[in-house]
N, C-alpha and C positions, 0 to 999 in steps of 0.2 A: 623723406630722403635726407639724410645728413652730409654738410657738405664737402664731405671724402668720395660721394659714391660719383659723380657727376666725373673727378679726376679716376677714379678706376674703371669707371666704363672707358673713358679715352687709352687708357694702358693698355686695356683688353682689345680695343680693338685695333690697335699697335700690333699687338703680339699676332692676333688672324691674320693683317694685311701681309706680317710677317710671316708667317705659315702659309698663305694662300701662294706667294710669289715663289716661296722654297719649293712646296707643292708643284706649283707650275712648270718651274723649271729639271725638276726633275721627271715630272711626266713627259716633257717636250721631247727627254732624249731616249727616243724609242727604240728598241729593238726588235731582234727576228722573234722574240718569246711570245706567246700567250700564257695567260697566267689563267689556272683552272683547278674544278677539282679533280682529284687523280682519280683516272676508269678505271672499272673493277680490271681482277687479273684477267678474266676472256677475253676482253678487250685491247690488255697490255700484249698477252701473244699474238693477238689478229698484227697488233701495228708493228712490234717488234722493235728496231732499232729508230724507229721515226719518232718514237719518244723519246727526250732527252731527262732519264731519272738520275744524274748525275748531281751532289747535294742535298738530296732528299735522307730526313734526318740525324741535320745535322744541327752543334748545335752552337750558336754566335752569341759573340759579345754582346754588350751593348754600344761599342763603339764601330759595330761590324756595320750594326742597322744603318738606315739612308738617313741623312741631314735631318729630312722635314719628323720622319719618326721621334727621333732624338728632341728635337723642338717642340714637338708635341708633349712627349714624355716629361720632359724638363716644366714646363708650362702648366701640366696636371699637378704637378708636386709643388709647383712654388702657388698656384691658385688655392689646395688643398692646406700650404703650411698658412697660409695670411688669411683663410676664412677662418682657420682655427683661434688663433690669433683677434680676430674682431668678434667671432662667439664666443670666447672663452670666458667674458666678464657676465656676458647674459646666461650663460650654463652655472656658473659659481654661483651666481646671486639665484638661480631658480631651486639650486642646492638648500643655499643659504635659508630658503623661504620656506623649504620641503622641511627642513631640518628645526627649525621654527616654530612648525608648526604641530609637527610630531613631539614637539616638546611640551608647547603648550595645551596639547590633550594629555598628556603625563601629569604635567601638575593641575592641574580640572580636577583630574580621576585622585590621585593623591589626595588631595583637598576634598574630596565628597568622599573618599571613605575616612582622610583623619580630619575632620575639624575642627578650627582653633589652631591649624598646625602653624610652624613659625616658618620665614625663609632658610634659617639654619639646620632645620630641619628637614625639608623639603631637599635641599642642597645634598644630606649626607648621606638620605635613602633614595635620590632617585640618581643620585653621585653628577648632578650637574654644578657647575661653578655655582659659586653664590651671587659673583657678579650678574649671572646671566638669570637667574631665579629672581633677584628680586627685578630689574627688568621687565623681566615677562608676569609677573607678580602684578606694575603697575599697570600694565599692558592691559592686562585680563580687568584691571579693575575699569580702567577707561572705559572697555566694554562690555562692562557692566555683569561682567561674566563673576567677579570674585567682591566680596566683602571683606575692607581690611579696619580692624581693634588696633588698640594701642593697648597696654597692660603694662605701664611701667617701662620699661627700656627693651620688651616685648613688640613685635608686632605680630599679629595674629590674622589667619584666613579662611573666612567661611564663602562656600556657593554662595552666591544672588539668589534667592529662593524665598519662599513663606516658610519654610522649612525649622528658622530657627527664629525662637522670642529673644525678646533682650534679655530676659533671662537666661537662655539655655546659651547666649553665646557668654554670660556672666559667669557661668557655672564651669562651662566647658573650657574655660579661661582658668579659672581655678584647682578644675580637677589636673590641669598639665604636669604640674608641679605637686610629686611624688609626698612629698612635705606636709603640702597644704592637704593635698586627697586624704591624707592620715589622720590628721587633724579633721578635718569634715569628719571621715566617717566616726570618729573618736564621740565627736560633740552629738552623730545623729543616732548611735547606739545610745551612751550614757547622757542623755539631758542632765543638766546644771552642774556638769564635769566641770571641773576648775583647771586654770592655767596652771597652778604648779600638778594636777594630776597629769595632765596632758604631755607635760617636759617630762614627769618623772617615765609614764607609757612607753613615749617614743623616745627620750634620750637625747632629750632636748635642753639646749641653755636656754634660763629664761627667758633671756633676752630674744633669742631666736622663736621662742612660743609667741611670745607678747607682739612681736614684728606683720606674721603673721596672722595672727586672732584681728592684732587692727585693720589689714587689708583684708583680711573678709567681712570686718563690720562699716568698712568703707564703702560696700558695693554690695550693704545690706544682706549679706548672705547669712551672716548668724548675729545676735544680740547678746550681750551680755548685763549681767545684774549684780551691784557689790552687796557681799552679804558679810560684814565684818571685815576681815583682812583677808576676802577671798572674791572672786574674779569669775560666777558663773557663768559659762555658755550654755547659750539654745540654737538650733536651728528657725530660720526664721519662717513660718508655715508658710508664708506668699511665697519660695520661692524652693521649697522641700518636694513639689513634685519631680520639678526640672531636677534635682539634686538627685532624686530617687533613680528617673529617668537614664540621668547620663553616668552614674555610677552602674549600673547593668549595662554598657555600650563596650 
């Protein structure tokens, strides 16, 4: 019990003692009426004039009603406005939690069918803020629910699972980038392809061929061999199943 409630039972019970005495005294002042339900019509002809249906269907203010009605009435509405008021932060936050959490089975399911995907990514197809993706990003990793890579100025997220080797989260890292996938598959068709074939293929500056060929030979994905004044690639055999693999995905 919090301690407001101790002062609003005292309020409440203010307001009874105050309805009970209203009540009271307008019961006190009696008259000739009984108050009943109306007899059928045989009954209204048997009495005739001895009923008094004078008023009946009619239809009053609310200022017509008696004192204690009015105080009642009044007292339902202001009990009604201030419980809303004191539930309103426990309904928002059970929102909040619902909302939360329907999110976070989105990016789960997101994540298990694209892996490797990035928060910016995550962000512009499930169209949630990015503030709140990564977030729930670390959330899910806390619990042990998401696996997060780093790849350069990348972060990237796989399931918690057996699911993937370090190679396939190596591979799947590198297929993201449109670029690099062109080049892998380049290097895994034509073995001992050369850096300037490769630029001249795709329409590549060297420099931008050469950027890339090193960050896949950084993280062993392909080898290369100088053969004069040229710059063979191979795919590296330890790691061309995963390659094979997540190139058909």
């Amino acid at each position: 019990m919090s301690k407001y409630e101790p002062a609003m039972w005292k309020i409440n019970l203010f307001f009874v003692l105050i309805l009970s005495t209203v009540t009271g005294i307008t019961g006190a002042d009696t008259g000739e009426y009984t108050v009943g339900p109306c007899p059928s019509d045989e009954e209204l002809e048997k009495l005739g004039d001895a009923v008094d249906m004078s008023g009946a269907d009619v239809t009053y203010s609310f200022w017509e009603f008696p004192l204690s009605i009015k105080i009642a009435y009044i007292i339902g509405y202001l009990t009604v406005f201030f419980s809303f008021f004191k539930l309103a932060p426990i309904i928002l936050g059970q929102i909040r939690s619902l909302s939360k959490n329907v999110n976070k089975k989105r990016i789960i399911n997101y994540v298990l069918n694209n892996p490797g995907c990035t928060p910016s990514e995550i962000s512009r197809n499930l169209e949630i803020s990015l503030g709140s993706i990564r977030y729930q990003i670390k959330t899910l990793k806390a619990e042990d629910k998401l696996i997060l890579t780093r790849e350069g100025k990348f972060t990237r997220a796989f399931q918690n699972s057996n699911a993937f080797t370090k190679n396939d989260k190596i591979i799947i890292s590198h297929l993201k980038g449109s670029t690099r996938k062109q080049i892998l598959l380049n290097i895994l068709e034509n073995p001992d392809i050369t850096n300037q074939e490769i630029s001249e293929k795709l329409n590549l500056d060297k420099s931008t061929t050469h950027w890339h060929i090193q960050k896949l030979r950084e993280d062993n994905v392909i080898f290369s061999e100088v053969e004069g004044k040229f710059t063979k690639c191979f795919v590296n055999p330890a790691v061309e199943p995963e390659l094979l693999k997540w190139l058909k995905y």
